[in-house]
C-alpha positions as CSV (number, residue, x, y, z in Angstrom):
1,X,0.0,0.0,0.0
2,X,1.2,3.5,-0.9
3,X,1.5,5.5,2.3
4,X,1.2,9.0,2.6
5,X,2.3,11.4,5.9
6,X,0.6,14.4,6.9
7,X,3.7,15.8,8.5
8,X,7.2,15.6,7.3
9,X,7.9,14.7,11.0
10,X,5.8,11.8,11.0
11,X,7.4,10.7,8.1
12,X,11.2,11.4,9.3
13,X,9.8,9.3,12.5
14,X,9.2,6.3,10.5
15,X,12.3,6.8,8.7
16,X,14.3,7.4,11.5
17,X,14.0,5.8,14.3
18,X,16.2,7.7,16.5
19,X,13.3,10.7,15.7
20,X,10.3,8.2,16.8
21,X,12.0,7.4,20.1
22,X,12.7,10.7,21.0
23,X,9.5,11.8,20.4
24,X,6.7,9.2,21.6
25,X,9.6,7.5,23.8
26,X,10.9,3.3,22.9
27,X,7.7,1.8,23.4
28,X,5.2,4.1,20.8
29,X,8.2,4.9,18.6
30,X,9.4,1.6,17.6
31,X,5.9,0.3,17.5
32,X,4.6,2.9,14.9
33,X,7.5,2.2,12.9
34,X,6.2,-1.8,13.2
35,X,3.1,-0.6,12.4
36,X,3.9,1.5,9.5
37,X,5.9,-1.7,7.6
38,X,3.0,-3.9,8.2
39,X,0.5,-1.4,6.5
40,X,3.1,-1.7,3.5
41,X,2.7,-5.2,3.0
42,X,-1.0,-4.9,2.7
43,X,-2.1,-4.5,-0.8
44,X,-5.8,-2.1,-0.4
45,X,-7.9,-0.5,2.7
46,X,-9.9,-2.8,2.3
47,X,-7.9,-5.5,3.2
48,X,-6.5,-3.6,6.3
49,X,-9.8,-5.1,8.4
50,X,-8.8,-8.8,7.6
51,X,-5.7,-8.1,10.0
52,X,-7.0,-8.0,13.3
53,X,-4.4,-7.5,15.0
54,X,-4.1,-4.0,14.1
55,X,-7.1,-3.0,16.2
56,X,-8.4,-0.8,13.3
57,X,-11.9,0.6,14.4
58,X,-13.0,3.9,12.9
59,X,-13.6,6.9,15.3
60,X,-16.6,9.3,15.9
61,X,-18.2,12.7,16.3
62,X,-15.1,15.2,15.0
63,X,-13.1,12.4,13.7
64,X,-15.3,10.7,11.7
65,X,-13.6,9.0,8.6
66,X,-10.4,8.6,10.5
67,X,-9.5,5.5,12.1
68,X,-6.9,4.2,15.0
69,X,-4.5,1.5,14.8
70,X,-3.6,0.1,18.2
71,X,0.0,1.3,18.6
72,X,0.2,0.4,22.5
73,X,-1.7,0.4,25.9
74,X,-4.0,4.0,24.6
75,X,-1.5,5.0,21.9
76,X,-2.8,4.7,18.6
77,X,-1.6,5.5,15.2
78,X,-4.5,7.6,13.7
79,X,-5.3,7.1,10.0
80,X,-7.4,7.4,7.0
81,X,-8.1,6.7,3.6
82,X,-6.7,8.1,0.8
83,X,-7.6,9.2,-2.6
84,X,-7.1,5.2,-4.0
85,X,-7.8,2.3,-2.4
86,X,-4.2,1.6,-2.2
87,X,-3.5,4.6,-0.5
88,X,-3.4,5.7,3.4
89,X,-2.8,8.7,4.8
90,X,-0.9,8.4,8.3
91,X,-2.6,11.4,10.1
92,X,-0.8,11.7,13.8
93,X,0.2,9.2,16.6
94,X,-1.8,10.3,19.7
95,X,-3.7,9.4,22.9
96,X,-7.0,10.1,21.7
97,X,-8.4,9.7,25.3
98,X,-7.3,12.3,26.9
Protein backbone atom coordinates (compact mmCIF):
# COMPACT_ATOMS: atom_id res chain seq x y z
CA UNK A 1 0.00 0.00 0.00
CA UNK A 2 1.23 3.55 -0.92
CA UNK A 3 1.49 5.52 2.30
CA UNK A 4 1.19 8.99 2.56
CA UNK A 5 2.26 11.42 5.89
CA UNK A 6 0.65 14.41 6.89
CA UNK A 7 3.70 15.80 8.51
CA UNK A 8 7.23 15.64 7.28
CA UNK A 9 7.88 14.67 11.02
CA UNK A 10 5.81 11.80 10.97
CA UNK A 11 7.40 10.69 8.10
CA UNK A 12 11.16 11.39 9.28
CA UNK A 13 9.81 9.28 12.49
CA UNK A 14 9.16 6.31 10.50
CA UNK A 15 12.29 6.75 8.66
CA UNK A 16 14.32 7.36 11.49
CA UNK A 17 13.96 5.80 14.28
CA UNK A 18 16.22 7.73 16.49
CA UNK A 19 13.31 10.74 15.72
CA UNK A 20 10.25 8.19 16.82
CA UNK A 21 11.97 7.35 20.14
CA UNK A 22 12.72 10.72 20.97
CA UNK A 23 9.52 11.80 20.39
CA UNK A 24 6.70 9.21 21.56
CA UNK A 25 9.61 7.46 23.80
CA UNK A 26 10.85 3.26 22.93
CA UNK A 27 7.70 1.85 23.41
CA UNK A 28 5.22 4.08 20.83
CA UNK A 29 8.22 4.86 18.65
CA UNK A 30 9.43 1.55 17.60
CA UNK A 31 5.86 0.34 17.53
CA UNK A 32 4.59 2.88 14.93
CA UNK A 33 7.52 2.19 12.91
CA UNK A 34 6.18 -1.76 13.17
CA UNK A 35 3.10 -0.62 12.45
CA UNK A 36 3.86 1.45 9.47
CA UNK A 37 5.93 -1.75 7.61
CA UNK A 38 3.03 -3.88 8.21
CA UNK A 39 0.46 -1.37 6.51
CA UNK A 40 3.12 -1.69 3.46
CA UNK A 41 2.70 -5.19 2.99
CA UNK A 42 -1.05 -4.86 2.68
CA UNK A 43 -2.07 -4.53 -0.83
CA UNK A 44 -5.84 -2.06 -0.40
CA UNK A 45 -7.85 -0.55 2.70
CA UNK A 46 -9.95 -2.84 2.32
CA UNK A 47 -7.93 -5.48 3.21
CA UNK A 48 -6.51 -3.62 6.32
CA UNK A 49 -9.79 -5.08 8.41
CA UNK A 50 -8.78 -8.76 7.55
CA UNK A 51 -5.70 -8.07 10.05
CA UNK A 52 -7.03 -8.01 13.34
CA UNK A 53 -4.41 -7.54 15.02
CA UNK A 54 -4.12 -4.00 14.07
CA UNK A 55 -7.08 -3.02 16.16
CA UNK A 56 -8.44 -0.83 13.31
CA UNK A 57 -11.95 0.63 14.35
CA UNK A 58 -13.01 3.91 12.94
CA UNK A 59 -13.57 6.86 15.25
CA UNK A 60 -16.65 9.29 15.89
CA UNK A 61 -18.16 12.66 16.26
CA UNK A 62 -15.12 15.23 15.04
CA UNK A 63 -13.13 12.36 13.67
CA UNK A 64 -15.35 10.69 11.68
CA UNK A 65 -13.63 9.00 8.61
CA UNK A 66 -10.43 8.62 10.52
CA UNK A 67 -9.50 5.51 12.09
CA UNK A 68 -6.92 4.17 14.97
CA UNK A 69 -4.49 1.50 14.75
CA UNK A 70 -3.59 0.12 18.19
CA UNK A 71 -0.01 1.31 18.63
CA UNK A 72 0.18 0.37 22.47
CA UNK A 73 -1.74 0.43 25.91
CA UNK A 74 -4.03 4.05 24.64
CA UNK A 75 -1.50 5.05 21.88
CA UNK A 76 -2.80 4.70 18.65
CA UNK A 77 -1.61 5.53 15.15
CA UNK A 78 -4.50 7.56 13.70
CA UNK A 79 -5.27 7.13 9.97
CA UNK A 80 -7.38 7.41 7.02
CA UNK A 81 -8.06 6.66 3.55
CA UNK A 82 -6.66 8.06 0.78
CA UNK A 83 -7.56 9.24 -2.57
CA UNK A 84 -7.12 5.21 -3.98
CA UNK A 85 -7.80 2.29 -2.38
CA UNK A 86 -4.18 1.59 -2.18
CA UNK A 87 -3.50 4.64 -0.53
CA UNK A 88 -3.40 5.72 3.38
CA UNK A 89 -2.84 8.70 4.85
CA UNK A 90 -0.89 8.42 8.32
CA UNK A 91 -2.58 11.38 10.08
CA UNK A 92 -0.79 11.66 13.83
CA UNK A 93 0.18 9.23 16.63
CA UNK A 94 -1.83 10.32 19.73
CA UNK A 95 -3.70 9.38 22.94
CA UNK A 96 -7.03 10.13 21.71
CA UNK A 97 -8.45 9.68 25.35
CA UNK A 98 -7.34 12.28 26.91
Amino acid sequence: MRIIYRTRQLERAYKRQQVAVRRWGPEVGNRYRERIDRIRTISTWPNLFEYRSLGLHPLRGPRQGQYAIRLTGRWRLIVRQGSDPDEIEIVDVEDYHD
